[in-house]
N, C-alpha and C positions, 0 to 999 in steps of 0.2 A: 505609611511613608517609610519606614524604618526595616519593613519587610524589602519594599523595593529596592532602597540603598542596598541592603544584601544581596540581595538581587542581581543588583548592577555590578557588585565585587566580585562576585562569585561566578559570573559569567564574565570578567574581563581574567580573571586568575585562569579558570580553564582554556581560554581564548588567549593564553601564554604574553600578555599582559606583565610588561614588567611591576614587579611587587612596587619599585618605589613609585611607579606613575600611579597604580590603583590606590597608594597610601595617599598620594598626593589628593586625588580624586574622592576620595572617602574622604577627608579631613583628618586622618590620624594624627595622631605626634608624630610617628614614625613606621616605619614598615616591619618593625618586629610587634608593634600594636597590632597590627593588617592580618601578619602573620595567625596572633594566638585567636582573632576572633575568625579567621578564614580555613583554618587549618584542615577541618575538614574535606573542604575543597579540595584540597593540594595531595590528601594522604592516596588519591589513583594514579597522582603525578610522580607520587614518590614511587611506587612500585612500576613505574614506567619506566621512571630513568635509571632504578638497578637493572633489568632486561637492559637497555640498551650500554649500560658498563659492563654488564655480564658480556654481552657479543661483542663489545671492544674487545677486551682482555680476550676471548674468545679465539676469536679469528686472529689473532699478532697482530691486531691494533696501537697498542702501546709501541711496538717494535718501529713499526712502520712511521708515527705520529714519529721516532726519536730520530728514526736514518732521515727523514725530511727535514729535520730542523737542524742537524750536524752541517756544517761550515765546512764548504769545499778547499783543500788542500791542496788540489793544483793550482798552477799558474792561473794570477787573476790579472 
């Protein structure tokens, strides 16, 4: 039973599963419980999401993300 529970966590985590709903769902105390016993899982996730802050910063992502949030100056 307890293999499966894993099971189930570790396939809702890859399956980009917010952490606090799989805490929810596992019965943790909390989702930094989720975290230390799932963490495995998550460490292809982690190298996934540097690649994609690497090609933000990259491509002038950050630049682009800033001029779209700046507050138009002309007549409103």
């Amino acid at each position: 039973m307890h293999m499966l529970r894993h099971l189930a966590g570790s396939y809702w985590l890859t399956s980009e599963v917010d952490i606090v709903k799989v805490s929810l769902f596992m019965g943790h105390t909390d989702p930094a419980c989720t975290l230390r016993v799932c963490m495995h899982v998550l460490r292809g996730t982690v190298e996934e999401a540097r690649k994609v802050m690497g090609a933000f910063f990259e491509e002038g992502g950050i630049a682009e993300a800033c001029a779209q949030n700046v507050p138009s100056l002309g007549a409103g």
